[in-house]
N, C-alpha and C positions, 0 to 999 in steps of 0.2 A: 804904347806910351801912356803913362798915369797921370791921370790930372793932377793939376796943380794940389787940389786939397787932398788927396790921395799921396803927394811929397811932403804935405805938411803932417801930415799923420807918420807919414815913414823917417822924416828928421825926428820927429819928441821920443820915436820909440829908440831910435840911435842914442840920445841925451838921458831916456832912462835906461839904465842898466837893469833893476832888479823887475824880473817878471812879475811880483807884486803889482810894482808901479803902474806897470805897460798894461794889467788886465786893470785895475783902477781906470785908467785912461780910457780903456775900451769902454767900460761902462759910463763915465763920464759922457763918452761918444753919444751913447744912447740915450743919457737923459737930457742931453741938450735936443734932440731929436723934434720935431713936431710927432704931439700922438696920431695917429690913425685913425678917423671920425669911425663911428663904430658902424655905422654904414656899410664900410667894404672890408668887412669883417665876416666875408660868408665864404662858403665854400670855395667859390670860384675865384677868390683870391688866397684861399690858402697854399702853404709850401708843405708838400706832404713830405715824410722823410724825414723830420726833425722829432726832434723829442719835445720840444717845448713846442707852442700855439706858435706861429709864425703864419702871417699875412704880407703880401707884397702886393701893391695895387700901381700900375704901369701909367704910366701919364707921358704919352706917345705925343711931338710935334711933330707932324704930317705922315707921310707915306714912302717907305722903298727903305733903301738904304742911306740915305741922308738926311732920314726924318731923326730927329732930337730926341735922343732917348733921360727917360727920367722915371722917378718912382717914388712912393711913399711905401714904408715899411712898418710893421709892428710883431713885437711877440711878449710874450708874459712873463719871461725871464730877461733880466738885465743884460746879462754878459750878451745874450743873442741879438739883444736890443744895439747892444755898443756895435756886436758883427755887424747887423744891417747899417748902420751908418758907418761904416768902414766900407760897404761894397756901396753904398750910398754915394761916397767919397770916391770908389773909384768908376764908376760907372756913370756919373750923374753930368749930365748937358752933352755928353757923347755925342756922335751920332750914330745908327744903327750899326753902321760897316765897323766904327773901331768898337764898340759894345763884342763883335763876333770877334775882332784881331784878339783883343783883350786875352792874353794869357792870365787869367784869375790866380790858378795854382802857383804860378811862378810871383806875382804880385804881393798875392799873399806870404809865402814866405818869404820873406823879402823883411816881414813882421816877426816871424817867427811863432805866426801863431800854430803851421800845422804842428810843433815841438811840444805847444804846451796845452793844446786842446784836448779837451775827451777825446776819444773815439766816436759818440754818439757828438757830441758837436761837431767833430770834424764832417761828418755824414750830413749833417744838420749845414752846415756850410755851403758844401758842395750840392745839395739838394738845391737851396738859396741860388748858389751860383748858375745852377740847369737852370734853375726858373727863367732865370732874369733872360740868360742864354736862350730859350725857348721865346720868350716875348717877344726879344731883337730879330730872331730867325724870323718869324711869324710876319712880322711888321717890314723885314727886308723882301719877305716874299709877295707881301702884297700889293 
């Protein structure tokens, strides 16, 4: 089930037609975004797997599986910046258990973005999406 702001992003992209519009919008996404204090900008929040710089930093409420999943994102490139506030939107105040239910791949097209992605961003994506996937697992385990 996708959040709410995860259905508002999925109606505007129904309302635009031209792919133009819809990767506009994603970027738009991104720079409405809070930046990333450059603080957790080290290794250990980076998403390897991507072509551009991408950072995801986890901001976990409590423990197991119905601890409140959340995150702040950054990357040096736009379009990627607009992705993380798209998986930002659909992942964000979750709790752990639906963070794992979350079919990401089916979510996402649903946008159409795996049609009009690179390659190397769709990879970049799915890298983003293991992350977030690894953090939730980690955090249901504990």
């Amino acid at each position: 089930m996708a959040s709410e702001a995860f259905e508002e992003i999925a109606e505007t992209f129904e309302f635009l037609d031209d792919w133009e519009d819809r990767y506009r919008h994603v970027i738009e996404l991104g720079k409405a975004m809070p930046p990333l204090d450059e603080a957790f900008r080290v290794p250990a929040t980076k998403v390897d797997g991507c072509a551009s710089q991408v950072w995801i930093m986890p901001q976990i409420d409590g423990t197991g599986p119905q601890a409140r999943f959340d995150f702040q994102g950054e990357s040096d490139a736009m379009i990627v910046r607009g992705l993380i506030a798209v998986l930002h939107a659909l992942y964000s105040g979750q709790t752990v258990a639906q963070v794992l239910k979350t079919d990401a791949a089916q979510e996402l097209a649903r946008l159409g973005l795996d049609e009009h992605l690179s390659s190397q961003r769709s990879n970049g994506l799915r890298a983003m999406v293991a992350r977030i996937r690894g953090l939730a697992e980690q955090t249901a385990a504990a």
